[in-house]
PATOR-684468 format. One record per residue (C-alpha): x, y, z. Coordinates in Angstrom, 2 decimals, always signed. Layout:
BEGIN
ATOM/X/Y/Z;
...
This chain:
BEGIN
ATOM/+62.33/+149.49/+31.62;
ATOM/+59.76/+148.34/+28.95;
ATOM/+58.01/+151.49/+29.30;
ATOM/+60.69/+153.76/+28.08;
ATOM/+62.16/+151.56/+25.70;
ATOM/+59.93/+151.73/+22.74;
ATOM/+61.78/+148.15/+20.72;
ATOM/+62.03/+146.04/+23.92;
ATOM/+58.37/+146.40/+24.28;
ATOM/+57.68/+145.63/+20.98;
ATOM/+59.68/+142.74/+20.92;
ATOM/+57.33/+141.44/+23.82;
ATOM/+53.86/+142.23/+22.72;
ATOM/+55.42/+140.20/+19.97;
ATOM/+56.50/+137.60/+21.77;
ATOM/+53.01/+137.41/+23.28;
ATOM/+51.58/+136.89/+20.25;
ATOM/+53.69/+133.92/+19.41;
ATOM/+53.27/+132.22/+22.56;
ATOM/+49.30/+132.73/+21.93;
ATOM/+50.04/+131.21/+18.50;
ATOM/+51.79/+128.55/+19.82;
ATOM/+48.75/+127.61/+22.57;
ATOM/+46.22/+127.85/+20.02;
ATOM/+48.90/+125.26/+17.68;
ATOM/+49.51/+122.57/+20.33;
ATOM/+45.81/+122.86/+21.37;
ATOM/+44.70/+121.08/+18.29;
ATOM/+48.53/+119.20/+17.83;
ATOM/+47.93/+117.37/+20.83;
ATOM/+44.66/+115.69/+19.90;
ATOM/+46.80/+112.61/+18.89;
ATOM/+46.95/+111.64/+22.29;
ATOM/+43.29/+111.42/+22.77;
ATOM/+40.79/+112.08/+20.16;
ATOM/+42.70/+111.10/+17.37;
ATOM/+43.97/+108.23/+18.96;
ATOM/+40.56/+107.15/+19.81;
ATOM/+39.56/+108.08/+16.76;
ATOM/+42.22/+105.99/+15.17;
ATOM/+40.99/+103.11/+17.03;
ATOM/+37.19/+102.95/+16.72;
ATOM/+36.67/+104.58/+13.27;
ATOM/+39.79/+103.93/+10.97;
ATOM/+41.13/+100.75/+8.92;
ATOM/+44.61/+99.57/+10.26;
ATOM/+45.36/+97.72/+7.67;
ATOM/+48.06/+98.95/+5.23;
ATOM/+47.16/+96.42/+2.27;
ATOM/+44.25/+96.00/+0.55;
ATOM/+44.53/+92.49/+0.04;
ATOM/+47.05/+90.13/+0.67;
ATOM/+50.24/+88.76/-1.24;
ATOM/+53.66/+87.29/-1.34;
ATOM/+57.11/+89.51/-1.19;
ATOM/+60.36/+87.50/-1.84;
ATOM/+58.17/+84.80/-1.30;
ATOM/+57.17/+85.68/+2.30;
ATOM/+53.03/+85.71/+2.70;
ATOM/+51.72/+89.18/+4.05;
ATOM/+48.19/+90.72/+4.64;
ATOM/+45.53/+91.25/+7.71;
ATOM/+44.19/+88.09/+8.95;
ATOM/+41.18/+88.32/+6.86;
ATOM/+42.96/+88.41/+3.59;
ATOM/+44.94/+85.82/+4.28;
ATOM/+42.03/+83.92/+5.18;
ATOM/+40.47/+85.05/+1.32;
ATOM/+43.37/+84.77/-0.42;
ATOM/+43.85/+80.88/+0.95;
ATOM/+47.28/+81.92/+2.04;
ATOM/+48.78/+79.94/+5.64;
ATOM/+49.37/+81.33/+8.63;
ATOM/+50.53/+78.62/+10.21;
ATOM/+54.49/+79.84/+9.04;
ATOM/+56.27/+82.76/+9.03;
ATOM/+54.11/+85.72/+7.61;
ATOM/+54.13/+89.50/+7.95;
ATOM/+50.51/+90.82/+9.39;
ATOM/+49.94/+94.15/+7.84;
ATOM/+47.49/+95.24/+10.60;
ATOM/+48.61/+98.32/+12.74;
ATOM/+47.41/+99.34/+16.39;
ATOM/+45.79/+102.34/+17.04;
ATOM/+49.00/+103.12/+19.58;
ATOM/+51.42/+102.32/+16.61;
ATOM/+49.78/+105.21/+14.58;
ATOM/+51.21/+107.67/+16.91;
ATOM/+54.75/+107.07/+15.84;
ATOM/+53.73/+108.24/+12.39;
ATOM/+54.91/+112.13/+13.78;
ATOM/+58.08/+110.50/+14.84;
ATOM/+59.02/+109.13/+11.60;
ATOM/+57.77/+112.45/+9.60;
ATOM/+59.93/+114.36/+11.81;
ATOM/+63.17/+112.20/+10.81;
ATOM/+62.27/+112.64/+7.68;
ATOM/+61.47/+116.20/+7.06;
ATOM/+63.10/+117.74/+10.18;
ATOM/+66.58/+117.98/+7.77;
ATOM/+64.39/+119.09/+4.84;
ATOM/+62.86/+121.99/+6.66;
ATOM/+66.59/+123.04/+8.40;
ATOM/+68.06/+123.19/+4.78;
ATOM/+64.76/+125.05/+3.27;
ATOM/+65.36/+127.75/+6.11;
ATOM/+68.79/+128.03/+5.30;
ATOM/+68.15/+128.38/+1.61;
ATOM/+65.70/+131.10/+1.53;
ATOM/+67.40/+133.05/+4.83;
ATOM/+70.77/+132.89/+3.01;
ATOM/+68.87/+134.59/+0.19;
ATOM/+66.89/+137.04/+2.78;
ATOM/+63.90/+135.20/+1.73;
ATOM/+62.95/+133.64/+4.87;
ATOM/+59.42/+134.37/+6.06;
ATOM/+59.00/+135.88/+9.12;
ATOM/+58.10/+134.59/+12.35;
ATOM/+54.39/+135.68/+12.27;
ATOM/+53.87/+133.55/+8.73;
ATOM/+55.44/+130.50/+9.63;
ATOM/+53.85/+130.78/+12.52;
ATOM/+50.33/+131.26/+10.86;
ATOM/+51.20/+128.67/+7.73;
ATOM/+51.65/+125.94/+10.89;
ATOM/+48.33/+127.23/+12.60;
ATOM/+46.89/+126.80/+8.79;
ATOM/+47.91/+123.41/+8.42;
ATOM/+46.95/+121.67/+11.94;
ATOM/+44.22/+122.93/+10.99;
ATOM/+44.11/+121.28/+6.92;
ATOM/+44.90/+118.25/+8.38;
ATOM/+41.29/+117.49/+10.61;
ATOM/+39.73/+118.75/+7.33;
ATOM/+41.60/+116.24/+4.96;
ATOM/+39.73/+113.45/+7.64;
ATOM/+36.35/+115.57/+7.17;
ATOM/+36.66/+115.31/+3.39;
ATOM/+37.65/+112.19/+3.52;
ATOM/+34.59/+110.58/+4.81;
ATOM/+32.27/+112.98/+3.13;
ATOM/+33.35/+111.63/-0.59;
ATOM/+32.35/+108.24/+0.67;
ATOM/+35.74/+106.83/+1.91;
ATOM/+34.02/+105.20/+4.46;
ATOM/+33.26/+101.03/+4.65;
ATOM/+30.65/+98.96/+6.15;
ATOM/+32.00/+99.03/+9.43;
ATOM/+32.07/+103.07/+9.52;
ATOM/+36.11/+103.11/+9.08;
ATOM/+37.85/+105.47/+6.71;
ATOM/+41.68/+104.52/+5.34;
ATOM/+44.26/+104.56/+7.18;
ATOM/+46.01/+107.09/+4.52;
ATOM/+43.71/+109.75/+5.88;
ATOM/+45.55/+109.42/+8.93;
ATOM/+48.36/+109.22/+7.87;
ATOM/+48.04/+112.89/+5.41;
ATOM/+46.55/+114.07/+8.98;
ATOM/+49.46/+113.40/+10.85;
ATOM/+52.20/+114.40/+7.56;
ATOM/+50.13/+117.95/+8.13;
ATOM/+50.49/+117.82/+11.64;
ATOM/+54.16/+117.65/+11.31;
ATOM/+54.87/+119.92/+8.79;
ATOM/+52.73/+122.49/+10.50;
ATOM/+54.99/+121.63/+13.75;
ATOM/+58.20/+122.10/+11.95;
ATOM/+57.31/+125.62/+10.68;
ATOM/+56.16/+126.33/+14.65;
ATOM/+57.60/+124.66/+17.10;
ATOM/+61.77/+125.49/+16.53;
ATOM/+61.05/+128.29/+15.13;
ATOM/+58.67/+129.68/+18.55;
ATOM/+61.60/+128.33/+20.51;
ATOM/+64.75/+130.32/+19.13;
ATOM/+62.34/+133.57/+18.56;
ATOM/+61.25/+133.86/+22.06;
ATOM/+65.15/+133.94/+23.50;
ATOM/+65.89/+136.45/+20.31;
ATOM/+62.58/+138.95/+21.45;
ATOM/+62.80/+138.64/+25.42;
ATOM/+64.40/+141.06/+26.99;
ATOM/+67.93/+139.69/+28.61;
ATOM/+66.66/+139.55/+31.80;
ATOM/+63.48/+137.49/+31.97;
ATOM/+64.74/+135.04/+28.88;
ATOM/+64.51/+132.25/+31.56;
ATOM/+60.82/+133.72/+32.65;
ATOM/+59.85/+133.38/+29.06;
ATOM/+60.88/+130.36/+27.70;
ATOM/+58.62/+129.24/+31.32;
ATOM/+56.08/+130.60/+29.66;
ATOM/+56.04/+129.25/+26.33;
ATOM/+56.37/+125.93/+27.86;
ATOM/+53.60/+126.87/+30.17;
ATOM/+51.44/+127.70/+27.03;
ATOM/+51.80/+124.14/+25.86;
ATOM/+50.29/+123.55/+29.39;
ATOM/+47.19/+125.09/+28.94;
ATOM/+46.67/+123.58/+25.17;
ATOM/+46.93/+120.15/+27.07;
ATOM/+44.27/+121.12/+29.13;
ATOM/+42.21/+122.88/+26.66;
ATOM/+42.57/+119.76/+24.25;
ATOM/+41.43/+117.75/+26.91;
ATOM/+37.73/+119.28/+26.62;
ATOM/+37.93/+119.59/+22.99;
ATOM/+38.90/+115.59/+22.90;
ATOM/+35.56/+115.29/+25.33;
ATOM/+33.30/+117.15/+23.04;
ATOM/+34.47/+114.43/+20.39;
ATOM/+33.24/+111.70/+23.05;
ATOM/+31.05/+108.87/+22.21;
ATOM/+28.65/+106.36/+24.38;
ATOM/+31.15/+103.36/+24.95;
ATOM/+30.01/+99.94/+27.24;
ATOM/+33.32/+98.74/+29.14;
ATOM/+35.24/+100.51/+26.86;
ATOM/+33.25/+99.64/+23.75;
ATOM/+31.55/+101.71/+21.21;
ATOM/+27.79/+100.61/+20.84;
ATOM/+27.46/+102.73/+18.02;
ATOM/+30.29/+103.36/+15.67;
ATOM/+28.15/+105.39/+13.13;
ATOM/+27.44/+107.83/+16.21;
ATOM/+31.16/+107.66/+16.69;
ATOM/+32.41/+108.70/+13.65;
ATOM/+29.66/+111.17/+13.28;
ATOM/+30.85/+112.78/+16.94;
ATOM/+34.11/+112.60/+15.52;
ATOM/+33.72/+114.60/+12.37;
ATOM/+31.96/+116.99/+13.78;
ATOM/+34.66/+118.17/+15.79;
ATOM/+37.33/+117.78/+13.38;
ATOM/+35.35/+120.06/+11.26;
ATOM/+34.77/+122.71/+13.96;
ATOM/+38.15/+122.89/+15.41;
ATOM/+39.92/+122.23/+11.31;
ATOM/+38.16/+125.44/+11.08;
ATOM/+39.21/+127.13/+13.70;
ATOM/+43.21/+126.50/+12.95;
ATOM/+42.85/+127.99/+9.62;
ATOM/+41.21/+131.00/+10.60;
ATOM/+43.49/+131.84/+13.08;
ATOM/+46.25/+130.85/+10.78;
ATOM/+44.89/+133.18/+8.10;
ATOM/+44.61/+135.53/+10.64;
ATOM/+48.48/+135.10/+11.64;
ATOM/+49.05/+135.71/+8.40;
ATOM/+47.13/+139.18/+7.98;
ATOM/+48.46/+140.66/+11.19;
ATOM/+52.06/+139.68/+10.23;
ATOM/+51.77/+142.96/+7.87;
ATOM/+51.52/+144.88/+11.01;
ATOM/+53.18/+143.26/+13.39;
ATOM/+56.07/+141.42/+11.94;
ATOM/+58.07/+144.80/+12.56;
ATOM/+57.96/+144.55/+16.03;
ATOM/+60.81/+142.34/+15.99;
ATOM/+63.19/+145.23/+15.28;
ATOM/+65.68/+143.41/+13.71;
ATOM/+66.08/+141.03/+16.59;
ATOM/+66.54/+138.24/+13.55;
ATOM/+69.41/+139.96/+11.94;
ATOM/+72.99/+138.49/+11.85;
ATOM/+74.60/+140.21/+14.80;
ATOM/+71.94/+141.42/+17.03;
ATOM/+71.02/+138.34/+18.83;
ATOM/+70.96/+138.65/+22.58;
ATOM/+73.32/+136.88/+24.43;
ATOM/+75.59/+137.18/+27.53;
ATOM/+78.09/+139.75/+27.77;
ATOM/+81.47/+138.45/+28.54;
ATOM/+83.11/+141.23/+30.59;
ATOM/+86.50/+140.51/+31.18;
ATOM/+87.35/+138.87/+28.05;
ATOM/+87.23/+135.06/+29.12;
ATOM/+90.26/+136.16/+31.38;
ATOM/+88.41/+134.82/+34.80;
ATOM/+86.07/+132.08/+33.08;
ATOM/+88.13/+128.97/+32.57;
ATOM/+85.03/+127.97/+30.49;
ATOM/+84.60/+130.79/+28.04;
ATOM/+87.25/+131.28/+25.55;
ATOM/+89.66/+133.80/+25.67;
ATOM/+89.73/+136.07/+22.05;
ATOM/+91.87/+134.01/+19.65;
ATOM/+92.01/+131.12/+21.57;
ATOM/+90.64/+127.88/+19.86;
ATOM/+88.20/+125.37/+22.28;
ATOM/+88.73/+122.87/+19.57;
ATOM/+90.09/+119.42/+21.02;
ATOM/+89.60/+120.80/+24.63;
């Protein structure tokens, strides 16, 4: 079928590309788990004030500047240490945050027939996975680094606010383009295979998080200058990589963005074909019949 029809098989090839896009996205996405986490715990400072104070009269600060600051800690007092864990949920709150931002921007600019296509929000994500391992790299290379090898926490966090953002142009978008694209018959087949894409970025981030590896004994870094070192190096390589493939996404979307054939336009969205009107289908509403309250 794809052979003699000329805008099915366009749709796929771009639907390939996508699901590559999307691979190459959650390859370096899904570092948090592992390198960044590590990361997170070996070379960054969890503490979110830089010294220690009173609010409403209620003492908070890390340990340590408690400790300076001659405040007790023998009361009720709010430590402003995080865990490495805890800085994973900083995706989870971005996403509550922006997630209704992002759905209203969409809406704005398609409304307006402004939207960007697939390919450049697809390549803009890419681009800013990407931003966000450099932001780290530059970072610690204009000296935001202490005695103990740690950079601020706020790197991480501007990581992870990338991360998000690059997700939110991605992610739904991959998701609702690859049922649009796919030909009716093998939707199910591909949306298996995007999935399976993030599949193989797991894996593929797994040796990328090893390359970022450091000599540990029981579970302890011996050398946390090597660390951080180990763990620049590959943010830099891989920060790299994201944005050239996200600039690269962006240069083929002048070519290939018309593959879509119009599969985004009001209308022309595949879906199933009710045959008989919703006559036999107790399920499917019947034309001019209202499912409201039922």
């Amino acid at each position: 079928k794809l052979r003699g029809d000329k805008v099915a098989r366009e749709r796929m090839m771009l639907a390939s590309v996508l699901i590559f896009g999307s691979a190459v996205f959650f390859t370096l996405f899904e570092q948090a788990g592992s390198s960044l986490n590590l990361f997170a715990d070996r070379n960054v400072d969890l503490s979110i004030t830089a010294t220690a104070g009173t609010l409403f009269g209620i003492p908070y600060g890390t340990p340590a500047q408690m400790a300076a600051a001659g405040l007790s800690m023998t009361g009720f007092w709010i430590d402003t240490t995080i865990t490495a864990a805890q800085t994973q949920s900083f995706n989870a709150a971005y996403i509550l945050i922006f997630a209704p931002v992002f759905a209203a921007l969409w809406a704005f600019l398609g409304a307006r027939k402004i939207d960007p296509n697939p390919v450049v929000k697809f390549g803009l994500g890419i681009i800013q996975v990407g931003l966000g391992f450099l932001v780290v790299v530059w970072g610690a290379n204009s000296g935001m680094i202490d005695d103990a090898f740690r950079t601020p926490v706020v790197l991480l966090a501007l990581l992870y606010l990338l991360h998000t953002t690059g997700e939110l142009f991605l992610s739904p978008v991959g998701l609702s383009e690859i049922t649009k694209l796919s030909v009716a018959s093998i939707v199910s087949f591909m949306m298996a295979v995007w999935f399976m894409s993030s599949s193989i970025a797991h894996f593929i981030g797994g040796i990328i998080a090893g390359m970022a590896g450091t000599e540990t004994v029981g579970g302890q870094v011996t050398n946390p200058q090597a660390a951080l070192n180990a763990s620049l190096e590959s943010f830099n390589a891989i920060g790299w990589v994201g944005v050239g493939i996200g600039v690269f996404f962006l240069v083929i979307s002048l070519f290939i963005a018309k593959w879509s054939n119009g599969a985004n336009d009001a209308g022309n969205h595949p879906g199933p074909v009710i045959t008989d009107g919703g006559k036999e289908d107790g399920n499917i509403a019947k034309p001019g019949e209202s499912t409201v309250g039922a």
